[in-house]
C-alpha positions in Angstrom: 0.0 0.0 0.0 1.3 4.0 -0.6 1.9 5.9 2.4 0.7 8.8 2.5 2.2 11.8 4.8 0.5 14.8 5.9 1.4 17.8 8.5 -1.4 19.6 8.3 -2.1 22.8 9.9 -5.6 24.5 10.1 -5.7 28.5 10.4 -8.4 30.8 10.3 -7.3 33.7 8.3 -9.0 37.0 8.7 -8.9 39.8 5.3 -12.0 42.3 5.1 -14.6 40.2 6.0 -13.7 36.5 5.5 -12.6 34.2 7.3 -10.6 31.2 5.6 -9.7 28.1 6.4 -6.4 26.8 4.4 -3.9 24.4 4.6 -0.1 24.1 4.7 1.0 20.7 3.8 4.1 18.9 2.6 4.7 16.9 -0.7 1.7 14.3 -1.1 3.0 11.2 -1.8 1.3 9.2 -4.6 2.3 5.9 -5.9 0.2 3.2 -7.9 -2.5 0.8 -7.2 -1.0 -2.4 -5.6 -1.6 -5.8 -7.4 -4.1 -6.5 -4.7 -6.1 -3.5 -5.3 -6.2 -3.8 -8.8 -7.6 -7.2 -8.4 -9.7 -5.9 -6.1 -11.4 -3.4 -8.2 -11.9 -5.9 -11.3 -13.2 -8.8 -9.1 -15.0 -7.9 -5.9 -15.0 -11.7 -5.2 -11.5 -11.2 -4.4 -11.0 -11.5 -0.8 -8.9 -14.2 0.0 -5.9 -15.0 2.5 -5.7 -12.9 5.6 -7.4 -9.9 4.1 -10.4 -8.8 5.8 -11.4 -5.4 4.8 -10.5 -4.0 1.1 -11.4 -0.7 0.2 -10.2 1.6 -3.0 -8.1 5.0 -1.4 -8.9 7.9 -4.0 -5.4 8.7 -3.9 -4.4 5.7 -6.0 -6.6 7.1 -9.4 -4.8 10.5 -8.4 -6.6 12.4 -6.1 -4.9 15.2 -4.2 -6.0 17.1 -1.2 -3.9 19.7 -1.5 -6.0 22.7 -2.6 -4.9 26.5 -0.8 -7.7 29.3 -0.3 -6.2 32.7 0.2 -6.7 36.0 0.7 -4.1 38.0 -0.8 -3.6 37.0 -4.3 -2.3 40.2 -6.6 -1.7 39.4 -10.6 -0.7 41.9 -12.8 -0.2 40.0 -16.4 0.4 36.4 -15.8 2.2 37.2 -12.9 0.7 36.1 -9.6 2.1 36.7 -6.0 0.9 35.8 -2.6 3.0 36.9 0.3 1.2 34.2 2.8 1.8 31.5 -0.1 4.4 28.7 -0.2 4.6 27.7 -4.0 7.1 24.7 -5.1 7.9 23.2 -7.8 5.5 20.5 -7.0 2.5 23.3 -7.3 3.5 22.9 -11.6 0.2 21.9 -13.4 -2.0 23.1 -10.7 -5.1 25.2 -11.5 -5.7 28.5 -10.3 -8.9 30.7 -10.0 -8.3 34.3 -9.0 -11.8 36.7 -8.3 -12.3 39.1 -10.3 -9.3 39.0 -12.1 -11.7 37.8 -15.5 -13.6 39.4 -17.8 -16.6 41.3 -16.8 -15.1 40.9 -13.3 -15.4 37.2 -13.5 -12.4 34.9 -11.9 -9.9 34.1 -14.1 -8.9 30.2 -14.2 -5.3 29.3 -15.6 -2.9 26.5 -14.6 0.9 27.4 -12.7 3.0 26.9 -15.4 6.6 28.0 -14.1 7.7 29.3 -10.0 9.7 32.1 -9.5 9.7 31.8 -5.9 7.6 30.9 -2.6 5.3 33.4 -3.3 5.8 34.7 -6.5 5.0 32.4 -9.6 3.5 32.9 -13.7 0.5 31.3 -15.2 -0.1 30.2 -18.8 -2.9 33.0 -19.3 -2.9 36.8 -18.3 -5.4 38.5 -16.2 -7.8 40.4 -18.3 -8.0 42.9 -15.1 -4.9 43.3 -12.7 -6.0 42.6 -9.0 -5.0 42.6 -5.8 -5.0 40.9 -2.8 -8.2 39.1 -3.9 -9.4 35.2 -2.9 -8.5 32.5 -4.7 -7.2 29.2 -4.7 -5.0 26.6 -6.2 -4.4 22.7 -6.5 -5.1 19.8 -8.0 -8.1 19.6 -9.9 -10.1 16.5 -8.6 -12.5 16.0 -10.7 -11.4 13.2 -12.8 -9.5 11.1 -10.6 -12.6 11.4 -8.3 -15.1 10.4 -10.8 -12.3 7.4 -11.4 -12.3 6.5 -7.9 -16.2 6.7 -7.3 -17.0 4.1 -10.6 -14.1 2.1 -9.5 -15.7 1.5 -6.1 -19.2 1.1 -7.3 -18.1 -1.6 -9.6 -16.0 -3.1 -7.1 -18.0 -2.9 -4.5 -15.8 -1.3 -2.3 -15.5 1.6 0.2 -14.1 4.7 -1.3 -11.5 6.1 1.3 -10.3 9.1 0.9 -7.3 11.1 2.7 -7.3 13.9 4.8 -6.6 17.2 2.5 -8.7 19.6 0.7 -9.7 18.3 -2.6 -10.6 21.1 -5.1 -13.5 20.1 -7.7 -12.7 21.5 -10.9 -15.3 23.4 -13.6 -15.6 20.3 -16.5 -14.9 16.7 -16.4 -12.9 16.9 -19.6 -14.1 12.5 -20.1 -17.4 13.1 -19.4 -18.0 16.7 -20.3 -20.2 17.0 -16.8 -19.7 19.7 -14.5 -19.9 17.7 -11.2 -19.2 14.0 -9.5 -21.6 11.7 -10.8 -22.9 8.6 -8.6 -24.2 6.5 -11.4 -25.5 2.9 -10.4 -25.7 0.3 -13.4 -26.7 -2.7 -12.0 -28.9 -4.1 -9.5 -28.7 -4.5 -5.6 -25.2 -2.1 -6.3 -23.7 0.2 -2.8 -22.1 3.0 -2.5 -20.0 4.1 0.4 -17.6 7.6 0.8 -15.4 7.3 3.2 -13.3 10.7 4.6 -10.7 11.2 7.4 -13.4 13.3 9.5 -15.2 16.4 9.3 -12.4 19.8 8.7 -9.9 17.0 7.8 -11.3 15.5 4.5 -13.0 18.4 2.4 -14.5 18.6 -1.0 -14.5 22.3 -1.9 -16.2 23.4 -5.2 -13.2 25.6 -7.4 -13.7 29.2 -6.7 -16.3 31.0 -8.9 -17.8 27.5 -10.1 -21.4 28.3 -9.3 -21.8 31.4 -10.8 -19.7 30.3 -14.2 -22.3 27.3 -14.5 -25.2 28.8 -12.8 -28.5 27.2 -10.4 -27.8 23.8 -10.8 -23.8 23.5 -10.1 -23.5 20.3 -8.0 -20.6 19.3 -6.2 -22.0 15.7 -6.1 -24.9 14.6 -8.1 -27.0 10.9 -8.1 -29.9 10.7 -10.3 -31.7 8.1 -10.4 -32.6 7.7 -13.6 -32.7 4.0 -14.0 -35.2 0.8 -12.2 -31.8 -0.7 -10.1 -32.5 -0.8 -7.1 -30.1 -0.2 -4.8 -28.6 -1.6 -1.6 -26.4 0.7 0.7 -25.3 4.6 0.4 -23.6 5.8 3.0 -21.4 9.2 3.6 -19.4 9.8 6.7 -16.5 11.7 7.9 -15.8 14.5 5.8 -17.0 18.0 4.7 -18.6 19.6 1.9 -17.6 22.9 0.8 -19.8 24.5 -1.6 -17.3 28.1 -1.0 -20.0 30.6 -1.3 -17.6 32.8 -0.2 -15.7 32.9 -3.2 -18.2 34.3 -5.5 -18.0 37.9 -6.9 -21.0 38.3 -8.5 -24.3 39.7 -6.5 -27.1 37.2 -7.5 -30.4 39.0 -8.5 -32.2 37.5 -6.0 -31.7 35.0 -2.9 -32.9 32.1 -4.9 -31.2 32.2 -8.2 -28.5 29.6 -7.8 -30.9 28.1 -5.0 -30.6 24.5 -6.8 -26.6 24.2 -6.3 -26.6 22.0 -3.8 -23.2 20.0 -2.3 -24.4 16.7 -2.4 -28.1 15.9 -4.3 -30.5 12.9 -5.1 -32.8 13.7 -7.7 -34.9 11.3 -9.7 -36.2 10.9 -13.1 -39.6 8.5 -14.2 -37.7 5.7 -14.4 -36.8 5.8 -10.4 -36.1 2.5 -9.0 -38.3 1.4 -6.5 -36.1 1.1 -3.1 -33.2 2.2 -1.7 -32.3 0.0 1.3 -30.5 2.4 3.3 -28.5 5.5 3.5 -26.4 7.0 6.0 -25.0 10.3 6.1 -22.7 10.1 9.4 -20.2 13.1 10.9 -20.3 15.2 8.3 -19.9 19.0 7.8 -21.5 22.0 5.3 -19.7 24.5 4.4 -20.5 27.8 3.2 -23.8 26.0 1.3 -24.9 27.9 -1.7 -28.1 26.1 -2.2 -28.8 23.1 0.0 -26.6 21.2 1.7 -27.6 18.0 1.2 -30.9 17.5 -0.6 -32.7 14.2 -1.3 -35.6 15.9 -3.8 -39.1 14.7 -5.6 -38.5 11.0 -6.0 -40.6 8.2 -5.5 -38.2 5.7 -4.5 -39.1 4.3 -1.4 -35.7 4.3 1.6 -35.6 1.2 4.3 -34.1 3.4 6.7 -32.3 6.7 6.6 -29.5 7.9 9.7 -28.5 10.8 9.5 -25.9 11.4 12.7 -23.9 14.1 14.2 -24.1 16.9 11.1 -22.9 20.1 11.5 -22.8 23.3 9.4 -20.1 26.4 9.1 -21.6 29.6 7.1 -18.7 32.0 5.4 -21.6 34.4 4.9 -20.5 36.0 1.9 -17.2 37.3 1.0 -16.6 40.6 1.5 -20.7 41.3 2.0 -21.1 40.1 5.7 -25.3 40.1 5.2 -25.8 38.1 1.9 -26.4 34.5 2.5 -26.6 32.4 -0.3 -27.8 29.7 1.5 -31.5 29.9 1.3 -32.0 26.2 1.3 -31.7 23.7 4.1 -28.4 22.6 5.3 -30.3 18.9 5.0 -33.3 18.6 2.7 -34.8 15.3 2.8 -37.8 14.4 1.2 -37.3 10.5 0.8 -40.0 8.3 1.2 -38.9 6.0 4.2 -40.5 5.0 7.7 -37.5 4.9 9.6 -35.7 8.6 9.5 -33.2 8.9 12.4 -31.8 12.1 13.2 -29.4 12.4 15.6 -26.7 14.8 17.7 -27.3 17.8 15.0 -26.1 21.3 15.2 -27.7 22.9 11.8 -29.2 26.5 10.6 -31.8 24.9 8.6 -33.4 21.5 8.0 -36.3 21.2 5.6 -38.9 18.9 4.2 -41.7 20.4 1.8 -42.4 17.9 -0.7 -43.9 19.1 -3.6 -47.1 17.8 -5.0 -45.1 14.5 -6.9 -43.6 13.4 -3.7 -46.6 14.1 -0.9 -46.5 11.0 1.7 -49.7 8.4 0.7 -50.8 5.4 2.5 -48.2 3.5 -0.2 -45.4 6.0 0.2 -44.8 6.9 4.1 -42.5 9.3 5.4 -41.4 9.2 9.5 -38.9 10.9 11.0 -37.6 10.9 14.5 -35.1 13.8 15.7 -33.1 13.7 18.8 -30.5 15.5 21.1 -29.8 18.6 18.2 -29.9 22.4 18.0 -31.5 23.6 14.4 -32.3 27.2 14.6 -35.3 26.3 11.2 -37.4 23.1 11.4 -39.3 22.9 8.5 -41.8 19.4 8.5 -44.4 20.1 6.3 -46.6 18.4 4.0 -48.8 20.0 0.9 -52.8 20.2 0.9 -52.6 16.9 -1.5 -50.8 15.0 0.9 -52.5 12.8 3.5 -51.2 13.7 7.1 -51.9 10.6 8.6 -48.7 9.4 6.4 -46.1 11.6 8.1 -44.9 12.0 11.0 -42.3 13.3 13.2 -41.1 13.2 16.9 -39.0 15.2 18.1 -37.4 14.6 21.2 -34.6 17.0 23.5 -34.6 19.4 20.9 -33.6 23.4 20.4 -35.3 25.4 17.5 -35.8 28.6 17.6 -38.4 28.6 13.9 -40.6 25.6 15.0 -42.8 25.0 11.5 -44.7 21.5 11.4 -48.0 21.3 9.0 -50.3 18.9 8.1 -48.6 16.3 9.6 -48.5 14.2 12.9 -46.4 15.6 15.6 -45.0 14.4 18.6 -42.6 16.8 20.5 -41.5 16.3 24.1 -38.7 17.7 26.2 -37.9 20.1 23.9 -37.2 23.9 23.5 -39.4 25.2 20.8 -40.4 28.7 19.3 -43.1 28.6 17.3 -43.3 31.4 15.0 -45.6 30.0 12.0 -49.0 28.5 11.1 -48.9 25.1 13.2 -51.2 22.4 12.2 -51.3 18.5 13.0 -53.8 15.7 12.2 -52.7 14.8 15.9 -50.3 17.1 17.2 -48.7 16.3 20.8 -46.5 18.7 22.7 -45.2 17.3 26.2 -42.9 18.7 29.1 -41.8 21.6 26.3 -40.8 25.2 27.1 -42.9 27.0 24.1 -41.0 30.3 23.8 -42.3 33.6 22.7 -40.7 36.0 21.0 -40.4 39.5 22.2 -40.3 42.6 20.1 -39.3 45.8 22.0 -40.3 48.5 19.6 -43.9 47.1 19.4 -43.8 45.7 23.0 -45.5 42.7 21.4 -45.4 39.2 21.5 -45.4 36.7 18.8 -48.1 34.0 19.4 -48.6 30.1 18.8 -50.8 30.0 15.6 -52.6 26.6 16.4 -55.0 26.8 13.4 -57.0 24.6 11.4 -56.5 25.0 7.2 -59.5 25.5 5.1 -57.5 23.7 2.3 -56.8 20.9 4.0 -60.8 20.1 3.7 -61.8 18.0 6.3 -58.7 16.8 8.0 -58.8 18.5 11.2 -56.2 20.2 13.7 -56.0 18.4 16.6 -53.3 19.8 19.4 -52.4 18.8 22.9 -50.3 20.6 24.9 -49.6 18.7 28.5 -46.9 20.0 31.2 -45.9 22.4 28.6 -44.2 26.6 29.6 -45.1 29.3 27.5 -42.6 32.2 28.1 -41.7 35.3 27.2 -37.8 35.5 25.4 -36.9 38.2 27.7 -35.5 38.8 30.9 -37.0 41.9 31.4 -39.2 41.3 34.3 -41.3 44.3 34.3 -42.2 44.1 30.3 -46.3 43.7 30.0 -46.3 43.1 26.3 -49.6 42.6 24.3 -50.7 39.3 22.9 -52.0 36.6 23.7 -49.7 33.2 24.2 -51.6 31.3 21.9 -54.0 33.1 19.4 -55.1 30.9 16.2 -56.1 32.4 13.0 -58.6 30.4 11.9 -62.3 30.6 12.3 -64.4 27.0 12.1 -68.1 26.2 11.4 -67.8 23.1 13.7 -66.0 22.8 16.8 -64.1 20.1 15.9 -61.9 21.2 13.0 -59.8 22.5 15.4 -59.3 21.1 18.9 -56.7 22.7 21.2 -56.3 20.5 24.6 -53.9 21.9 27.3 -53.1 20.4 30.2 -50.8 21.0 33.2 -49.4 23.8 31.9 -48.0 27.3 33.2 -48.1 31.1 31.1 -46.2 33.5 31.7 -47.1 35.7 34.5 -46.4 38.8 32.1 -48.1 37.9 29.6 -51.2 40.2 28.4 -53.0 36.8 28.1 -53.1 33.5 27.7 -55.6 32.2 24.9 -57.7 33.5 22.4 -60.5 31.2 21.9 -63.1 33.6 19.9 -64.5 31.5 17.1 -62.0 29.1 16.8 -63.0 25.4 18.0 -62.6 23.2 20.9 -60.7 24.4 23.6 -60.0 21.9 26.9 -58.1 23.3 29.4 -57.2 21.6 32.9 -54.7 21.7 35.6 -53.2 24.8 34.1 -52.0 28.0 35.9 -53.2 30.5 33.2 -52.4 34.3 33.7 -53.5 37.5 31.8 -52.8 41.5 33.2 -55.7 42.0 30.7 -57.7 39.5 29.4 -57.0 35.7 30.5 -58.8 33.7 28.2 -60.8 35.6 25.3 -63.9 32.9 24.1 -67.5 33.3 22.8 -68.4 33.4 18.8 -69.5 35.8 16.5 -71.9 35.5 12.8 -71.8 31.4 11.8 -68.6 30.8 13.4 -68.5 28.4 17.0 -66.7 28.2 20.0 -66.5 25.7 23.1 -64.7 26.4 26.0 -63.9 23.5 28.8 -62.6 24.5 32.0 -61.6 22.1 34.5 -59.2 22.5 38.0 -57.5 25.6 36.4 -55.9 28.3 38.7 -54.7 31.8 37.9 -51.2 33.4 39.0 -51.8 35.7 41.6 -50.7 38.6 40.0 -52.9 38.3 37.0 -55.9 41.0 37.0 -57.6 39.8 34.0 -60.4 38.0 33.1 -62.5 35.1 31.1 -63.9 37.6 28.6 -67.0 36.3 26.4 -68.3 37.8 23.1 -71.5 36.8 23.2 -72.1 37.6 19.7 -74.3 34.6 18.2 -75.5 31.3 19.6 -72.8 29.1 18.6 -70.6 29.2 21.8 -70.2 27.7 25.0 -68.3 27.2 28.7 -67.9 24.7 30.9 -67.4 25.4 34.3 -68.7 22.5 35.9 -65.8 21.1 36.9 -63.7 24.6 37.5 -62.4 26.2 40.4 -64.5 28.7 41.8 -61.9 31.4 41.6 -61.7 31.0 38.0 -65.6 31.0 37.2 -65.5 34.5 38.7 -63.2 36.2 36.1 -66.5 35.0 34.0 -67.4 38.5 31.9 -70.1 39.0 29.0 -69.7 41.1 26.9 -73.8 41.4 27.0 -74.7 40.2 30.0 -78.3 38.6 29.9 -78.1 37.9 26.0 -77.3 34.5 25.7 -79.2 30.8 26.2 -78.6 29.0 29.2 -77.4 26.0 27.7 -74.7 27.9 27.1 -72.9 28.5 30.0 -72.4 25.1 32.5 -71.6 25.5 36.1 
């Protein structure tokens, strides 16, 4: 086998506004495939003798992680010098992309052809505009001896292991004439497996510029599945993706126009196969994402089980324009069909799943998910109006987000920190021991409430919520703050009472809170063994023109420092209360908005 030497060195490098990771190595090492290997890759069969574990090292089809990012590249002509770089002879051959040094203040890409000295060396083409100290980057240009490496081991059968390093992806594939690393499967029951040194150790970074040369749909890796093999095994672990946002020099015209160039994507065509036993994405890191991630998109192919373990994400944020984020797609996107989703130990801006109408869970085509022990500041679990919410499903469990958004789906959350700042809607939603946060705006003094709604275009699938030994509390510390709003307020309005049932249960409110529900023409609401509070207005209930309202009260109490009251707009006939099983305490705060208009059957005590 090669041996393969490394001193590596990771420093964050500060210029203007970015902040870079690069590398200092020594020579990389490189020799040729042993006789075992080679037999390996031809005949996966071949595992004879003592050996217990073959696998194909990228480094033996030619793969070099030796790529440098820096901040201070000046080229006037061909000329290019870096006072922080250490060229060699060894960096002969290497490609080069250099912002703005293009035309039209594009990058300009050329290849080292001769070195002066350590940081001075010339390029076989000139800069169309002189620059300096600009980003760019240098080194071996991966993406053939990758796309060698990756056919090799799906043919073989084998584990693709691939050193620590930086390995730059180039613009073309000059075999294939495609622009990223294509995981093609040709034959039946086939695996896949990409195996790095760990996360900052083994990264694939996109060459500078890439995205905006090629535009939305610039992949660093890309697997479509285009044909009816099914397939066994995909896993990806230890290693980051690099999708260097950072590097681009052109200001897209919106958020969203190269929202398609993911790092690593699954996409299908008709001619899907049906099942994909298993995939794994295990410690692995985004970088500086551009559009997702990691996306698994519209595909009907059904996935045994899905882990997806200890992912974490690093945002650049733009070079030299701190508040553009490209990013406005998830750091994870996955839409797969399976029943067994794990997600696990994540530290992530974003995950999403919106399937669009093609990919909506059905009784034949499920999709459950359970999440566990992360932080993701954006949870987004939703399903379209043609889905069937019955069919997905996720629980969440000792989890941090701070953008809560689950629709039309089944939730289970417990022991979590959630805020809650969207429409939330479940077929049979349940939220236990959670601290519901609510945020806090100081310039309107306002608070943002829970939006536990029924949807109209949803039909007749109803919202059906249960909150039970849950906090709802103010995000400040300011104790003295009375903010308006009430903790949970829905939007909706509902004919009948139960198309949207809200249940909550042993459950405290804030003690500054203006007040605690807003139950006026909105559906069921059964409250019990809650401490509710309200400086204004506790509970708001009654009905108004065709809408109803039913308000259950049971063994509720109200913090002492809450003046409010149970405040009824007695507009119509279509509301009642329960007090027959309430405190007395709490059936005095009762207050009519007409007092005398209403039918007795109305009120219960």
């Amino acid at each position: 086998m090669r041996i393969v030497i490394f001193f590596l060195s990771f420093i964050i490098c500060s210029c203007g506004n970015a902040e870079l990771v690069t590398v200092n190595r020594t020579q990389v090492q490189n020799e040729k495939p042993t006789d075992l290997e080679r037999k390996t890759i031809e005949n996966p069969e071949y595992s004879k003798g003592d050996v217990t574990s073959l696998y194909i090292q990228a480094a033996n089809f030619g793969a070099k992680g030796d790529a440098i990012q820096l901040v201070d590249f000046s080229v006037k002509g061909n000329e290019l010098r870096s006072n922080s770089a250490l060229f060699t002879d060894a960096d002969r051959g290497k490609i080069v992309s250099i912002a703005s040094a293009g035309g039209g203040g594009q990058h300009l890409l050329s290849t080292i052809y001769k070195v002066i000295n350590p940081t001075t060396v010339l390029l076989n083409d000139r800069a169309l505009n002189n620059v300096s100290n600009v980003m760019g980057s240098y080194g071996t240009d991966n993406i053939i001896p990758l796309q060698d490496a990756i056919n090799a081991s799906i043919k073989g059968g084998l584990d693709l292991r691939v050193n620590e390093g930086v390995y730059l992806i180039g613009d073309i594939n000059s075999k294939t004439k495609q622009t990223s690393l294509r995981i093609e499967m040709t034959q039946s029951g086939q695996s896949f497996k990409l195996i790095g040194a760990g996360k900052n150790k083994t990264v694939f970074r996109e060459l500078d510029g890439k995205t905006q040369r090629f535009g939305r749909y610039t992949k660093i890796f890309y697997h479509y599945l285009n044909n009816k093999n099914n397939i066994n095994e995909i896993e990806l672990s230890d290693f980051s993706i690099d999708k260097n946002g950072r590097s681009l020099t052109k200001i897209p015209s919106s958020l969203y126009e190269w929202e398609q160039a993911h790092g690593w994507s699954w996409a299908s065509s008709k001619n899907a196969p049906e099942r994909i036993e298993s995939i794994k994405l295990k410690n692995l890191e985004i970088i500086d994402k551009i559009g997702a991630g990691i996306n698994f998109s519209a595909a009907s192919t059904k996935v045994g089980r899905v882990i997806i373990e200890n992912i974490t994400e690093k945002d650049f944020n733009g070079y030299n324009r701190p508040n553009l984020k490209y990013g406005q797609r998830g750091d994870l996107e996955i839409s797969c069909f399976s029943d067994n989703i794990l997600m696990e130990n994540l530290d992530l801006r974003y995950i999403q799943v919106e399937p669009v109408a093609s990919s909506v869970s059905t009784r034949e085509r499920q999709r459950h998910a359970i999440m566990r022990n992360s932080t993701i500041s954006t949870i987004e679990y939703t399903e379209g109006d043609y889905g069937d919410p019955m069919y997905s499903s996720l629980k969440v469990d000792n989890v941090t987000s701070t953008d809560f958004v689950v629709r039309s789906i089944r939730i289970e959350a417990v022991n979590s920190t959630l805020t809650i700042k969207r429409l939330l809607n479940s077929v049979d939603g349940v939220f236990d021991n959670c601290k519901i946060l609510l945020p806090y705006d100081i310039n309107s003094n306002t608070i943002k409430s829970v939006n536990a709604s029924y949807l109209t275009t949803l039909g007749k699938i109803k919202n059906k919520i249960l909150f039970n030994n849950c906090s709802f509390t103010i995000d400040s510390n300011n104790k003295n703050i009375i903010p308006k709003g009430f903790a949970i307020y829905p939007s909706s309005k509902v004919m009948d009472v139960t198309l949207n049932s809200i249940s909550i249960t042993n459950s405290t409110f804030d003690k500054r809170l203006e007040g605690s529900i807003y139950a006026y023409g909105n559906g069921e609401w059964n409250l019990s063994n809650n401490k509710l509070a309200g400086k204004k207005t506790i509970i708001t209930g009654g009905s108004y023109g065709v809408y109803a309202s039913a308000l259950n009260l049971s063994n509720n109490t109200i913090d002492e420092l809450s003046s409010g009251s149970i405040y009824v707009n007695n507009n119509n006939q279509l509301w009642t209360i329960d007090f027959s099983r309430e405190n007395k305490a709490v059936e005095e705060r009762l207050k009519l908005k007409k007092p005398g208009i209403f039918e007795p059957r109305q009120i219960k005590k």
